[in-house]
N, C-alpha and C positions, 0 to 999 in steps of 0.2 A: 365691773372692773374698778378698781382703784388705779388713780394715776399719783406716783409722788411726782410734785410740778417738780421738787427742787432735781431730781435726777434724771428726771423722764423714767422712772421703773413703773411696770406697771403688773399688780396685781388683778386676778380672776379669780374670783368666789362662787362657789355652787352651793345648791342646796338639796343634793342627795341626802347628805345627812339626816335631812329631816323628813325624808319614808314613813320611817318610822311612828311619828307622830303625825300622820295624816288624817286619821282616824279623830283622835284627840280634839285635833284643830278645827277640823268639822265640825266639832260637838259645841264647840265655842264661838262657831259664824263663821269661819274660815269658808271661801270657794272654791272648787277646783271641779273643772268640766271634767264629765265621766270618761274612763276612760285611760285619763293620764297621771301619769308622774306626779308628785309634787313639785321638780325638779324642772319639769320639761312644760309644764302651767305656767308658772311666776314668771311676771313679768313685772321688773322695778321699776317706778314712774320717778319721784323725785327723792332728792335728799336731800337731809339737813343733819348739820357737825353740831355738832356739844361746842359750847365756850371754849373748852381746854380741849378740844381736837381729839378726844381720846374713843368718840363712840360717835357713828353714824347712825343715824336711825332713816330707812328707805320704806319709803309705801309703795305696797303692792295692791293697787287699789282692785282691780278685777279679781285678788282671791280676798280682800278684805281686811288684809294684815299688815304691822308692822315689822321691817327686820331689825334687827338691834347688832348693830357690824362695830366688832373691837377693835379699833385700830390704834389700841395702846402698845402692844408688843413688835416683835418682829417679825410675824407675820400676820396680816390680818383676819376675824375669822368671824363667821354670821354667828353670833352666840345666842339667838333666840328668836320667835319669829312670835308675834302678839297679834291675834285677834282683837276686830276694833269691833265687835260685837255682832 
């Protein structure tokens, strides 16, 4: 979830989208108990913002990865998910 403090709005990101590349992710150190989703696995532990507030970067530390979350436009979006090896 994203919270904007200044309005109290708050956004919800999934990561369906990235099904698809489970396989991939795997291949590069990625975790995910058998069985499951990519989706329904990942669990974010902490954040941290860019200088210019334009890009979160969230560890998923249980599947091994980084998420790389865009929160330059108008609506937010997980633009990539990085294996940390």
């Amino acid at each position: 979830a994203i919270v904007d403090v200044a309005s109290g709005g708050v956004s919800t990101l999934g990561f369906d989208g990235f099904e698809g590349q489970k396989a991939a992710l795997q291949a590069k150190g990625a975790l995910f108990r058998p069985g499951t989703t990519v989706a329904s696995d990942i669990e974010p532990e902490f954040v941290a913002i860019s200088a210019d507030g334009r890009k979160a970067f969230v560890t998923l530390q249980e599947n091994n990865l980084i998420a790389v979350v865009d929160l330059s436009g108008p609506s937010a979006r997980i633009e990539n998910l990085i294996p940390a090896g």
